[in-house]
N, C-alpha and C positions, 0 to 999 in steps of 0.2 A: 250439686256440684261435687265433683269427687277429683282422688288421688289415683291414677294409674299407675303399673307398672309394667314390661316386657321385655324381656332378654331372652336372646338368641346365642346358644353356646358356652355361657356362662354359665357356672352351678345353681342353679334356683336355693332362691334367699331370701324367705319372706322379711326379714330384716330393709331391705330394702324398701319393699311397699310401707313397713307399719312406721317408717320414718316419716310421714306423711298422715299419718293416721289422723292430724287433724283435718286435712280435707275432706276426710268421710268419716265422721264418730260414731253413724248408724249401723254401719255391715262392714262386713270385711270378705272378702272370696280369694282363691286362690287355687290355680290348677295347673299340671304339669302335663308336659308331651312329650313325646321323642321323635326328633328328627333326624336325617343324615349328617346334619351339620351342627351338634349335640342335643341339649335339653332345652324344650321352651316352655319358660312360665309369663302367666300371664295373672297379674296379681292387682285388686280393687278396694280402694275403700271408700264406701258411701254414703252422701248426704242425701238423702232422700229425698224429693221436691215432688216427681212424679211418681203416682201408685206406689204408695208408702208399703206395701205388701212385700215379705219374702222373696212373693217369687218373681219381682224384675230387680233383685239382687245380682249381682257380677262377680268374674267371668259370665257372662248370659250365652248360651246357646243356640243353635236354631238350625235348622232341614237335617233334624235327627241328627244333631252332633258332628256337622261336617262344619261348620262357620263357630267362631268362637270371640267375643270383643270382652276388651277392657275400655272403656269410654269414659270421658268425663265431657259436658254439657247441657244442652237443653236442644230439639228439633222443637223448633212452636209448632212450625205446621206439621207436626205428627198427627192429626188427625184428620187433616184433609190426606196425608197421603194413608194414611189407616183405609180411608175407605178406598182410595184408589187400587191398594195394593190388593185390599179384598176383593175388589171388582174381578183383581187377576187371577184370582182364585186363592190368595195366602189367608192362611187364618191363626189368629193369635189366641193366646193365656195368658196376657197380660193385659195391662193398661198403660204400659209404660212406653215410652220414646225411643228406647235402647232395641227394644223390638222390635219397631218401625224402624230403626236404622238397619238392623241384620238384614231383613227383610225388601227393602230398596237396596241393599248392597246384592243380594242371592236374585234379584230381579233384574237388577240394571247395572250391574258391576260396579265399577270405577266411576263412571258416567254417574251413577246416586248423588256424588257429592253437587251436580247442580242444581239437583232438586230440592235441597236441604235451606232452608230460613232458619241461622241461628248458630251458638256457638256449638267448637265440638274440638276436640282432640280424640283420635280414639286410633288403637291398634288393632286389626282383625288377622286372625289366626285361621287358615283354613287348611285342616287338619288332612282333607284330603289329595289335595296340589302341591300343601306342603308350601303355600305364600302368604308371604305376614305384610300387612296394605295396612301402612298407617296414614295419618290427615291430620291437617289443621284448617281452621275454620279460615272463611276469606281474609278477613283482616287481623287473626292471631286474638282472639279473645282470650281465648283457652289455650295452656302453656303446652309445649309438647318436646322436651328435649331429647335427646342421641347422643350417644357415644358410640365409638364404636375401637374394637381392638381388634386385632389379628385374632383372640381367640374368642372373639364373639361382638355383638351388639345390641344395646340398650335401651329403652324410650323410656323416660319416666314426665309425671307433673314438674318435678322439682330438681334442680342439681343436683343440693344435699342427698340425693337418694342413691349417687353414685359414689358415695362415701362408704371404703371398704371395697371397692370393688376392683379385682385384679386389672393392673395395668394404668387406673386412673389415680393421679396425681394433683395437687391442689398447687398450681404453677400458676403465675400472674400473665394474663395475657398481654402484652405492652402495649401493641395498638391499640388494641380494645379499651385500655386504662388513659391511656392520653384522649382519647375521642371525648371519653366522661370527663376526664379535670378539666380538658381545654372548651368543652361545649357544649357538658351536660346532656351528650346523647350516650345512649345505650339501647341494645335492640334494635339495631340497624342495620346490620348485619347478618348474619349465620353464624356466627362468630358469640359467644360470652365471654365474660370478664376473665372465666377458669379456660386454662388454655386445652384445649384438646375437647373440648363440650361443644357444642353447636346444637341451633336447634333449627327445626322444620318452621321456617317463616309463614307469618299470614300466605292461605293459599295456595300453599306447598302439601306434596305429599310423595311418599315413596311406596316403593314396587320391592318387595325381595323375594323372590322366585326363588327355593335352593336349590334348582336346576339347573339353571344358571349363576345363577351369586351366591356367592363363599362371604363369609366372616373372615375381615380383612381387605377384600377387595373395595371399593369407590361406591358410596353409596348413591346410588342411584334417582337422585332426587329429580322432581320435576314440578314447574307450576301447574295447576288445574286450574284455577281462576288467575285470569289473566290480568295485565295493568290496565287502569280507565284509560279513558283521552276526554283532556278536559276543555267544554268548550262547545259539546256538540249540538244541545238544545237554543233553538231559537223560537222563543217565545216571550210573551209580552210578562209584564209583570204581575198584575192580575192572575192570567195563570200559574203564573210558576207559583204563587202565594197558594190557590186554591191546591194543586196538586200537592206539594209540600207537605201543608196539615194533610191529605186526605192519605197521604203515605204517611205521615207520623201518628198519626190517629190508628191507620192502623198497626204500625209497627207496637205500638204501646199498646192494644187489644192485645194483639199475641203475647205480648212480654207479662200479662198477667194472668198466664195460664199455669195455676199451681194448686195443687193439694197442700198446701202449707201459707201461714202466713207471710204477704205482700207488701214492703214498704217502699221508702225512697229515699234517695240523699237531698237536702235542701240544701243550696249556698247562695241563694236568694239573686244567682246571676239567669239571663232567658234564658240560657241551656234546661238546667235542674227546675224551673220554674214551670216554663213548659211542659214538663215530664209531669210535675206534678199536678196540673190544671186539667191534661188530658186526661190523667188517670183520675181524678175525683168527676169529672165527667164519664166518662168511662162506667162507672160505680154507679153515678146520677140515672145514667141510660139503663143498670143492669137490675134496677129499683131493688138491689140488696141491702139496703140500707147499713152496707159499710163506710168508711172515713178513713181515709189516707191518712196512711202515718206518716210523719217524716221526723229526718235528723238534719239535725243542722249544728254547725260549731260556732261559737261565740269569743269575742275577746274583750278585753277592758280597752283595749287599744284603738281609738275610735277610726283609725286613719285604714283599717283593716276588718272594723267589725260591719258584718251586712246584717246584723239583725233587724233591723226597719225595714228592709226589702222581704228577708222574710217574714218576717210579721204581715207584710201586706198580700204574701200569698198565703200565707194562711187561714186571712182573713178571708180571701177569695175563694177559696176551694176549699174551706170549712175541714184543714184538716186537724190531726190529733198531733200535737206537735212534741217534739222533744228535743232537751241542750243539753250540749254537753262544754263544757269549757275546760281547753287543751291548756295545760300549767307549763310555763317555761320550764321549772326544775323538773318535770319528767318526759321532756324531750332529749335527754341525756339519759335519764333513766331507765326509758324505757328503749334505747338506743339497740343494744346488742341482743334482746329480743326479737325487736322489728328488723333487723339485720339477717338472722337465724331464718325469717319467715321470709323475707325478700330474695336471698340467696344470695344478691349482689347489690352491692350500695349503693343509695338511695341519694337523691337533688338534693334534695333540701327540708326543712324541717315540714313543712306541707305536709309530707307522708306520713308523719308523725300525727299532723290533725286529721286526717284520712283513717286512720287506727284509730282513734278514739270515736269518730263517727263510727264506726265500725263496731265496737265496744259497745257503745250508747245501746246500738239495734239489737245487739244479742240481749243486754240489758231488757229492753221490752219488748221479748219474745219472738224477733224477726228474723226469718230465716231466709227470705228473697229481699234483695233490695235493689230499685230501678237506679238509674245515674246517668248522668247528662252528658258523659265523656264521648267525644268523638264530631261535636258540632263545631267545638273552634275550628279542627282541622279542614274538614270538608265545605267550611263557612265564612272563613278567613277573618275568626273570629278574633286573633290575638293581634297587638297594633303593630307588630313586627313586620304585618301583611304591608301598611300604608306604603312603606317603601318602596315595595313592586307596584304596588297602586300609581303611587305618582309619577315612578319610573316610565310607565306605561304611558300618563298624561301626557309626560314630557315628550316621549317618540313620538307621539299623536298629534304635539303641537297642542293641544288643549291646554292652554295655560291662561285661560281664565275659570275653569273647573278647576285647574291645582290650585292659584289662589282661592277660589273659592274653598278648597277642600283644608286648605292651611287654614285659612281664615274660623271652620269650623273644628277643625281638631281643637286652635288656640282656644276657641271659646269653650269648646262641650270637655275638652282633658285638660286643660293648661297647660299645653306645648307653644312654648314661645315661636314665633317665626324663625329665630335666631339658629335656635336647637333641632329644628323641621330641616332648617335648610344644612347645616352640618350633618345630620345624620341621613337623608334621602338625597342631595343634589350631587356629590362630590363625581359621583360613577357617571355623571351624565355631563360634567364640566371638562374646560380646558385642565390640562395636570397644574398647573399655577395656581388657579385658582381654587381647586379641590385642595390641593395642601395646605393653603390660607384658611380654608372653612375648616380642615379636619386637625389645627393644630393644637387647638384646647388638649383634643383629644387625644390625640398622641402624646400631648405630657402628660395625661394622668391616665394613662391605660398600657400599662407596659406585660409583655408577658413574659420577663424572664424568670417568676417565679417555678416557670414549668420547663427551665432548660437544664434539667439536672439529665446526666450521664445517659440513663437510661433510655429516656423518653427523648435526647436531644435530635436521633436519629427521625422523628416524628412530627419535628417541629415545624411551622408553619402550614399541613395536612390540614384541609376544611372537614368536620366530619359534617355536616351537610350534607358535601357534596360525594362523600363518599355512600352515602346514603341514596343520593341523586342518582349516581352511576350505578348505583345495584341496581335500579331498577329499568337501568338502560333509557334514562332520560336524557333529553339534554339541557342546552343551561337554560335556567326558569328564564322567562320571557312575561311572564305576567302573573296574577294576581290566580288566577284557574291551575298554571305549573305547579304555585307553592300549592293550592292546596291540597295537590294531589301527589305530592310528593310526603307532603305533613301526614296524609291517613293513608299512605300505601308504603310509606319506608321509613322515616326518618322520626317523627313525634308519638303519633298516636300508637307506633308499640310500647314501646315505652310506658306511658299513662295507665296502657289495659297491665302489661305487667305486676306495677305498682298497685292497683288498686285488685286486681286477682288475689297476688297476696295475702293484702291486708283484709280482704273479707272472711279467706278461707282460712287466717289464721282462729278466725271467731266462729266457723262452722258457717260461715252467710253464705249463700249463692248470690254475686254482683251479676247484674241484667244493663244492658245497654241498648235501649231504643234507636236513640240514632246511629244505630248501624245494621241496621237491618241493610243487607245488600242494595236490596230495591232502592230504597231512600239514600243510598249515597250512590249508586248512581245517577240517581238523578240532580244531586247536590253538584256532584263532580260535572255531569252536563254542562250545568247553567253557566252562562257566562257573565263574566266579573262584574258587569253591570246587576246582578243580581244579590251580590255579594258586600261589596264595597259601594259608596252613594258618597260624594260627599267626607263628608267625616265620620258617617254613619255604619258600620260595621254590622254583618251578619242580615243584611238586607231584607232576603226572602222568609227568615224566619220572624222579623220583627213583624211583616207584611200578613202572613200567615196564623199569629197568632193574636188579632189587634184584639179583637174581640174575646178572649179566656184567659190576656194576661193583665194583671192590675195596671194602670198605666205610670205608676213609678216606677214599676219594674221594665215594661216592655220599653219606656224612652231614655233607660239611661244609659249612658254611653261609657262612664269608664269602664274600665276592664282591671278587678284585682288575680281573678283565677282565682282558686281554693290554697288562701297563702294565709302565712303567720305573722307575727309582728317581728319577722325575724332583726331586722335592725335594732330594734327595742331589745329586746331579750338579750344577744350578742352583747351590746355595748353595756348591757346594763346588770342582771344577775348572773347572765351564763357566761362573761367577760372570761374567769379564769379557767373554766369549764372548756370554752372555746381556747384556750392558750392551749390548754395539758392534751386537748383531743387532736391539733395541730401537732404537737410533740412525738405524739404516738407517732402518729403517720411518719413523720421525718423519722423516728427513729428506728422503727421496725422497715420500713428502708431507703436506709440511707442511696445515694447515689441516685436515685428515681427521680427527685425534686431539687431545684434549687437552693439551698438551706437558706443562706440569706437572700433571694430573691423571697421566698415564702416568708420570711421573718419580717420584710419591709412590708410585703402584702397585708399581711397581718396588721398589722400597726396601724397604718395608713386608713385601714375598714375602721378597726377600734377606736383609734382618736379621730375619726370624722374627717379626715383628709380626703376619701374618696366615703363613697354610697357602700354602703354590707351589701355584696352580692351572694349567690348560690356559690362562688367558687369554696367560700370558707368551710362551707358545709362537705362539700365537695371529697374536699382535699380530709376533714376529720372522716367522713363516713368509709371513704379509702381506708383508713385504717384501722378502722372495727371489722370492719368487714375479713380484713387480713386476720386480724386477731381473733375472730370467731371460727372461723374455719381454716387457721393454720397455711394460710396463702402464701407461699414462698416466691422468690424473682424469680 
């Protein structure tokens, strides 16, 4: 995995690329050109994963110096199309993937990118047309921002790299900031936090011709991979289980094609569990008598730790295990770091245990590591789905499957009837009687803490749904909409952000199996009855994997996600830590938040009046974030 960089018009600055230098601590390359519409460089820094050799170092070349890429990614199947390309008569000097992409790019234009299995950002320079064609992979694995001015335009891995560069300013974007405090989205948009940045979404890509397009004019973006429609497959449930594994089986062969060493992230939920059972089979089948590494985070806080889950895959797929244990006091600490390498502020302390998994692996020598990110979305794995679920029951009249379905969430989560019927019925009731169910709730969930000056212009805005409408949906209608709105606009960027980051802060290449295109189309196919059962969540993967997951793992039904004892820690050592980190925020700026609205918020988390949610983290990491990079209103 590597750092890119390219500018069109701009003075070339290798300054810019080596702010990144930890994405790629192997090589470094760097090369200029001239065009009619000034100076192009194209600038790389590499972690080596495939053909560790020289010479598939970057800028890479190829048909004698007329195509020229900056790339950061992986193509898996670069070697089925190695031989196809050879078939066409191309022939290589390397081993590497970068020149199976030139090479499908000089063969099949634009059109390449459907052939490609895998992540990828990359700009290509064609020295003789004189057009720079960048991309990003289907669903944004790999980061790929733009800027652009009147006297030129930029793509780099990382914001920060446009620090220093004429014409860009470190200005708060408003929207973009209310969408995160009020709903903890980000990456939803084209849009970032720094106003005037934007970046090329999952499955987007641009054309700039200087024949036509000037620096300064309307960049030209267009989707290449188009939205799912979810719902299309009708098949029984047996199949859908056998095809499943037999696409995640193989997405997980490909995800362990490397010249370096292969680990994985453990958090002892079916996502990460799977990953890991495929690939010690995997290994089993390749009789190399290697052993899966994994990482996993631990806590004393039993209510949050999954250690006995992962212990039972462990024990199952015989692998070499390693812990790491995330400390309250250096979730502050290590705060304006993890800020630096995110570029934009982060949920919640999670991230923070994400960076130490992260740590751990470079710790014992891993330089790939697989990860389970991308199943809740396309699986309806989080319980926020059950609502559209029973929503649906209800239109259907199936309302002895919804008690049925209440009857087992109560038993397998512990959600009262009580709480099921306040939080899913109210949208599907007379208005009397939804105000009755929903009034607990309305005395203790107020949001004026977010109607300060600024942002007041913003208030009441679903960032959902504004997530929804980018991608030209309309309104969710069932349990298939969410979850294709979750991996095609609104969550799952997000997640891959976060975790890009924090891998490449540690020199790691992060791999992600369930997303291999193939396999989430077919995810996205299936319909809800494949997904949802019951009270049962993630249906076809539990069905899929009965036999290679331990059966504590494969039947259990809550759902923590990759989280911390963050209530615990809050109320209890980071208490003042969390005041002064509140502070900040209000202070550096004022007018944005409501001061006493956020001072009651506060209180009300800390003295146990309401539940410690994400917003607290929220509203502190807002302003480290300001403070690390000089972010003005």
């Amino acid at each position: 995995m590597c750092g890119i960089w390219f500018s069109l018009g701009f003075p070339p600055d290798r300054a810019h690329l080596d702010r990144v230098a930890h994405r790629g601590p192997d090589a470094a390359g760097w090369q200029v050109f001239q065009s009619n519409a000034g100076p192009v460089a194209l600038g790389h820094r590499r972690l080596s994963i495939i053909d560790l050799s020289d010479a598939a170092s970057q800028p890479m070349e190829y048909a004698d110096g007329r195509y020229w890429i900056t790339y950061n990614g992986e193509i898996y199947n670069y070697l089925e199309l190695r031989d196809e390309l050879t078939g066409a008569g191309h022939r290589f000097r390397t081993q590497s993937d970068t020149e199976i992409l030139l090479a499908a790019y000089a063969q099949w234009g634009e059109a390449a990118l459907d052939r490609l299995v895998g992540m990828f950002a990359f700009v290509l320079w064609d020295t003789k047309d004189h057009v720079a064609f960048a991309a990003r992979d289907r669903f944004g694995i790999k980061p790929l921002y733009v800027f652009a001015a009147p006297g030129g335009v930029a793509f780099a891995s990382e914001i920060k790299q446009y620090a220093g560069l004429a014409s860009f300013v470190a200005r708060l974007n408003i929207g973009r900031a209310y969408d995160f405090l009020s709903a903890g989205i980000m990456d939803h948009t084209g849009e970032t936090l720094f106003e005037g940045v934007r970046q090329l979404q999952g499955g987007e890509c641009v054309r700039l011709d200087l024949q036509r397009w000037h620096p300064g004019e309307a960049l030209p973006l267009r989707r290449w991979y188009g939205i799912l429609e979810p719902g299309t497959l009708n098949i029984g449930e047996r199949e859908a289980a056998r095809r499943f594994r037999e696409l995640l089986s193989q997405s997980v062969r490909l995800h362990l094609r490397s010249d370096v060493p292969v680990g994985t992230c453990l958090s002892g939920g079916l996502d990460s569990s799977s990953i890991v059972c495929l690939m010690a089979h995997e290994l089993d089948e390749a009789q190399t008598g290697a052993r899966v590494h994994t990482i996993s985070a631990c806590y004393d806080v039993k209510s949050v730790d999954e250690r006995p889950f992962m212990e039972a895959v462990v024990g199952r797929a015989g692998t070499v295990p390693h812990w790491c244990h995330p400390r309250a006091e250096d979730a502050f600490a290590a705060a304006e770091r993890i800020t630096w390498h995110q570029d934009e502020p982060y949920g919640s302390t999670s991230i923070f245990a994400q960076w130490c998994v992260f740590n751990e692996a470079r710790q014992a020598g891993l330089k790939v590591m697989l990860d389970g990110q991308g199943a809740d979305e396309q699986l309806a794995g989080y319980h926020g789905s059950f609502s559209y679920y029973f929503a649906s029951l209800m239109r259907q009249r199936r309302f002895i499957s919804l008690l049925r379905a209440m009857a087992e969430r109560h038993r397998w989560h512990g959600v009262s009837f009580a709480e099921q019927a306040r939080a899913y019925l109210p949208p599907l009731l007379p208005r009397g009687l939804a105000c009755w169910l929903r009034r607990e709730r309305q005395t203790t969930s107020g949001t004026s803490w977010l109607d300060g000056e600024a942002l007041r212009p913003h208030l009441g805005r679903n960032a959902f749904d504004t997530a929804r409408e980018r991608i030209g949906r309309p309104a969710i209608a069932g349990v298939g909409d969410l979850c294709l709105v979750l991996t095609q606009s609104s969550n799952l960027a997000m997640l891959l952000h976060w975790e890009d980051r924090n891998s490449m802060a540690h020199g790691i290449e992060a791999r992600v199996p369930f997303l291999d295109h193939r396999l989430v189309e077919f995810s996205i196919g299936l319909g809800d009855r494949h997904k949802i059962v019951g009270g049962d969540t993630k249906r076809v993967l539990r069905r899929a994997m009965h036999d290679i997951l331990p059966a504590r793992v494969r039947d259990r039904r809550d759902k923590l996600g990759f989280t911390t004892p963050e209530q615990a820690w809050f109320r209890g050592p980071l208490r003042q830590l969390v005041r002064a980190g509140i502070e900040q925020t209000l202070t550096r700026y004022p007018g944005l938040l409501n001061r006493r609205g956020v001072e009651e918020h506060v209180d009300a988390m800390l003295n146990g009046r309401k539940p410690v949610d994400f917003s607290l983290w929220r509203i502190i990491s807002l302003g480290i974030w300001g403070q690390v990079f000089g972010v003005t209103l």
